[in-house]
N, C-alpha and C positions, 0 to 999 in steps of 0.2 A: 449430534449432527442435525437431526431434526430439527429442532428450536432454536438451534443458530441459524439454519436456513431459513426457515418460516419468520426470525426476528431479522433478519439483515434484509430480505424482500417486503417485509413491513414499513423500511426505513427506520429499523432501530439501531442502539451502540450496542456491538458486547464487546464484555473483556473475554481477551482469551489466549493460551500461551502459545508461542509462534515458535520457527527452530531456532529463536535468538532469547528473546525476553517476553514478557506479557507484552500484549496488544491492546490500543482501543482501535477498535475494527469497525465498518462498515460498507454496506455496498459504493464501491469507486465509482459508480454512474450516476450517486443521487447526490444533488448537490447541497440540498438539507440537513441529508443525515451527517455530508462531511463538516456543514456546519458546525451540527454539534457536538463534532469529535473534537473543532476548535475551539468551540466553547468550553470543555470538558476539561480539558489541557491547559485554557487559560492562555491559548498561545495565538499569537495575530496570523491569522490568513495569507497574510502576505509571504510566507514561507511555505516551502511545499511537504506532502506527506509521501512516503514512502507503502507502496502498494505491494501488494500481492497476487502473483498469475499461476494455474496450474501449471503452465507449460511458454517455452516461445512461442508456441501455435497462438495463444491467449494475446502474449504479449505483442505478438505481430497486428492483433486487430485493432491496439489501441493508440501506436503510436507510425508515425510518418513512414519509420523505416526501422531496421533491425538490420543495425551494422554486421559486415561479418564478423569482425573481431567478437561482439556480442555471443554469437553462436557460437564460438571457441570456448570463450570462457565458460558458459556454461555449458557445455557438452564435460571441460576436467575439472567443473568446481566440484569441492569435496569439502568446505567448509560456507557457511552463510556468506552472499555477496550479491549484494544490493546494485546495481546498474542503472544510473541514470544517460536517458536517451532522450537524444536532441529535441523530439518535437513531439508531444503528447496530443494527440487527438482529442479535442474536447469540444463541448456545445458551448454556446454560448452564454454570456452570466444573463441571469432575468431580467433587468433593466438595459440590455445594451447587446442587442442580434450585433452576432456577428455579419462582419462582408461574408456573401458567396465564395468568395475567391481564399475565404478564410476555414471554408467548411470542409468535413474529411468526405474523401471518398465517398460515396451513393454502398460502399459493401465492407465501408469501416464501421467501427463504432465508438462512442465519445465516453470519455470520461466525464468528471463531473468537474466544471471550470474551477473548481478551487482546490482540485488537488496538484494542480502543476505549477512549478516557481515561474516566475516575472519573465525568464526570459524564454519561457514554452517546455522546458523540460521534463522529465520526471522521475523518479526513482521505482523502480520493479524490480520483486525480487521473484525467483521462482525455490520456494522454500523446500528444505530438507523433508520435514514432516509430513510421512501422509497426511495426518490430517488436515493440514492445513490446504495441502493440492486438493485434494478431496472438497472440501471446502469451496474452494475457488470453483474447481469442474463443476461443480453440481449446481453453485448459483448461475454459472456461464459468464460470469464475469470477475473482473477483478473486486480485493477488498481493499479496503484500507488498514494499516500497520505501521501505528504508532506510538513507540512507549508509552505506559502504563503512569504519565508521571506528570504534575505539574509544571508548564514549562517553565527551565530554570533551575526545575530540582534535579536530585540524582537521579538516573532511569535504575529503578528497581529489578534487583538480580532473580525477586522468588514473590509470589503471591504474597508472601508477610511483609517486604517489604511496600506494598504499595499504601497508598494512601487513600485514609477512608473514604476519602469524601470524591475519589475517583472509582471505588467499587459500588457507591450508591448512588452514583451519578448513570452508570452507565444503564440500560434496558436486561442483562442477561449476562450472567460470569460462564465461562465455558469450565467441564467440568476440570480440578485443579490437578485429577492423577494424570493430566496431560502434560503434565509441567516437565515430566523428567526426560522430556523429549530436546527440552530446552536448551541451548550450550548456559544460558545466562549472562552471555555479553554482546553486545552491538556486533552487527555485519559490518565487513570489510564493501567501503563503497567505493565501484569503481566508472570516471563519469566513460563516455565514448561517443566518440564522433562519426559522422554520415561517414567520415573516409578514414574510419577504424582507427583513429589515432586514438591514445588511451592517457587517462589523469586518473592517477591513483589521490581520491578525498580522505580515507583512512583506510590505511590498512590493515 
């Protein structure tokens, strides 16, 4: 827990296994590091990544709003399930300030501009594993979580599966007896709207 905290406030990548599959992970506020979770992956920016919050408390700082339906479902989730919400709070990208009238709240706090998709949204999960909550509490902010895999390839079930040149790419592997906390298949993603309407993306 140490050295993942001490590498993710560094602006580093680790791998590491989340309550779905391995992770390439990083602090969600820096928008360098999420750079090179893009680069790592091989996979275009233009697509968003899928994050990680201790709690809705977390999650309420980083985006517009937090539907109620939101609060339902995680209050009786009992399997992994990923939640993407309408309008992610972000700064803006370094070449191009945003309008004022574009900026969060004076007692929100911003993501990092390149982990939310095109049309403002994002995907948060609040994970099974303590560690992984743990994790999140202690940096005070969200991570980044997303498969362990070239994009295109298969997402990797177990640490052997993954590929080499994604384990010495990253800064720091989390230790692997975490792994068995894993289910080892994708979260069920569910999108939701300001006015709690619900789209099941996979279930």
């Amino acid at each position: 827990m140490k050295e993942a905290l001490q590498a993710l406030r560094d602006g580093k990548v680790i791998l590491y296994p989340t309550d779905t599959v391995w992770g390439i992970g990083c602090d969600a506020t820096n928008p360098a590091a999420v750079a090179r979770v893009y680069e790592i992956k091989r996979r275009s920016d233009a697509k968003s990544l899928v994050l990680l919050a201790a709690d809705l408390d977390m999650v309420a700082r980083y985006v517009r709003a937090v539907p109620s339906i939101a609060v339902d479902l995680v209050e009786v989730n009992d399997a992994p399930m990923t939640i993407i919400y309408p309008e992610g709070l972000t700064g803006p990208k370094p070449d191009q300030p945003a309008p004022a009238d574009k900026l969060p709240p004076a007692d929100r706090y911003r993501l990092a501009f390149n982990t939310v998709a095109s049309d403002g949204s994002v995907g948060i999960r609040v994970p099974l594993t303590e560690f992984c909550r743990e994790l999140c509490r202690k940096l005070g902010r969200p991570i980044v979580s997303t498969s362990a895999n070239i994009s295109g390839e298969p997402t990797p079930g177990s640490f052997e599966e993954i590929a080499p040149e994604i384990v010495s790419a990253v800064d720091l592997v989390i230790d692997r007896s975490l792994e068995k906390q894993s289910t080892g298949r994708a979260s069920q993603i569910i999108k939701v709207g300001l006015d709690s309407t619900v789209e099941i993306i996979r279930p």
